[in-house]
C-alpha positions as CSV (number, residue, x, y, z in Angstrom):
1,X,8.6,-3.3,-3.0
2,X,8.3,-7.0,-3.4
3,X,9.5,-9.0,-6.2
4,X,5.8,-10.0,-7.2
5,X,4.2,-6.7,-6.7
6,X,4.3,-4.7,-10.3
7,X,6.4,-1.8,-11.0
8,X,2.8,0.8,-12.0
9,X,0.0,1.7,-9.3
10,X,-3.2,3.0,-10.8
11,X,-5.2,5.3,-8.7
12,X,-8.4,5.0,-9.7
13,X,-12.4,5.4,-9.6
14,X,-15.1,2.5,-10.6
15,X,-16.3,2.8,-13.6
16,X,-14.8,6.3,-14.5
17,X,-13.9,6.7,-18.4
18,X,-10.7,8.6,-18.3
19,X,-9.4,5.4,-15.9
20,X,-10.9,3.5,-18.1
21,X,-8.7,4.8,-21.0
22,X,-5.6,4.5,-18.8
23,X,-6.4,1.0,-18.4
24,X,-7.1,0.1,-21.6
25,X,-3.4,1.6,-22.8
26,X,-2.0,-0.3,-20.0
27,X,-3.5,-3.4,-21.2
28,X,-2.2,-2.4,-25.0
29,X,0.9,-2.2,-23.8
30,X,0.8,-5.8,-21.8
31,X,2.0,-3.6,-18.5
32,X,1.5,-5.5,-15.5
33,X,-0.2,-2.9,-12.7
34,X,-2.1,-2.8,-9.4
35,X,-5.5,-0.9,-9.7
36,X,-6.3,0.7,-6.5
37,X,-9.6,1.9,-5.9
38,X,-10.4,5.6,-4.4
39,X,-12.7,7.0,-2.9
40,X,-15.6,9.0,-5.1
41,X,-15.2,12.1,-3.1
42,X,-12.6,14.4,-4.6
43,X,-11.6,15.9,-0.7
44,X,-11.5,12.2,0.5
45,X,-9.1,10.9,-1.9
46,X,-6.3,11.9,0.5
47,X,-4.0,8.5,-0.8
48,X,-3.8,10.1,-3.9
49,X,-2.8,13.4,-2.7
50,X,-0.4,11.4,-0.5
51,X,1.4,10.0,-3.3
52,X,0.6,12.4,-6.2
53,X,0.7,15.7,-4.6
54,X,-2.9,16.1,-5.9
55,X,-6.1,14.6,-6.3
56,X,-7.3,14.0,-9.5
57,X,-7.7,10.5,-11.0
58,X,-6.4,9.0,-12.7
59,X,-3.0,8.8,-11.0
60,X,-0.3,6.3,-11.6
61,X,3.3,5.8,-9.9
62,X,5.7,4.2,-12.0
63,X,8.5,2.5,-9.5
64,X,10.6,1.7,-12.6
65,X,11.3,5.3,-13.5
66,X,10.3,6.9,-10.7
67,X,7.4,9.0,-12.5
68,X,4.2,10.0,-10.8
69,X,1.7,11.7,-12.1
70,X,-2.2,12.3,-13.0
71,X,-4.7,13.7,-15.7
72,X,-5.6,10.6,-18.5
73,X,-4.1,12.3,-21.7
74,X,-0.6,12.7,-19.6
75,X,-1.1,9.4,-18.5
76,X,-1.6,7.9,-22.1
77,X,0.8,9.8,-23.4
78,X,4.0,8.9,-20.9
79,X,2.7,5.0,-21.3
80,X,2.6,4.9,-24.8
81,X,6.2,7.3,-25.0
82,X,8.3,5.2,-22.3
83,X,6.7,1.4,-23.1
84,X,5.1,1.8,-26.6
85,X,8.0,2.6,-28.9
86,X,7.9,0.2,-31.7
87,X,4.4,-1.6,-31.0
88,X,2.6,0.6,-33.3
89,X,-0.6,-2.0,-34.7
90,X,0.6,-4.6,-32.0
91,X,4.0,-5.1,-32.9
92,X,6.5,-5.9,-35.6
93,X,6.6,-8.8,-38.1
């Protein structure tokens, strides 16, 4: 992986809401990513099974700790677990 490429891949569908909730913690959280786009159909989305063993999107891969998984609230959750400790309303004083 390049130096300039960031450590998080989002798998992802335009305009869905639960990638849109992923994206909004990763943005929270001031995680640098690369979105990649999927396609629509759930049997096409073969670079997602590829990498996450299933289909479902949201997906992320995480080179940092080596985590890969999928469903939104799992998503959120291991975001805001590994890179949100202590920025609880943006942050301390």
């Amino acid at each position: 992986m390049p130096a300039s490429d960031p450590p998080i891949t989002l798998y992802r569908l335009q305009a869905c809401p639960y990638c849109e909730r992923v994206v909004r913690v990763l943005q929270d959280l001031d995680l640098d990513y690369t979105s990649r786009f999927v396609e629509p159909m759930h049997s096409e989305r073969n670079v997602v099974k590829r990498v996450a063993g299933s289909r479902p999107v949201p997906a992320i891969v995480d080179e940092r700790t080596g985590v890969t998984m999928s469903e939104s609230a799992n998503v959120v959750e291991y975001l805001e677990s590994t890179y949100g400790s202590g920025l609880v309303d943006g942050g301390a004083d």
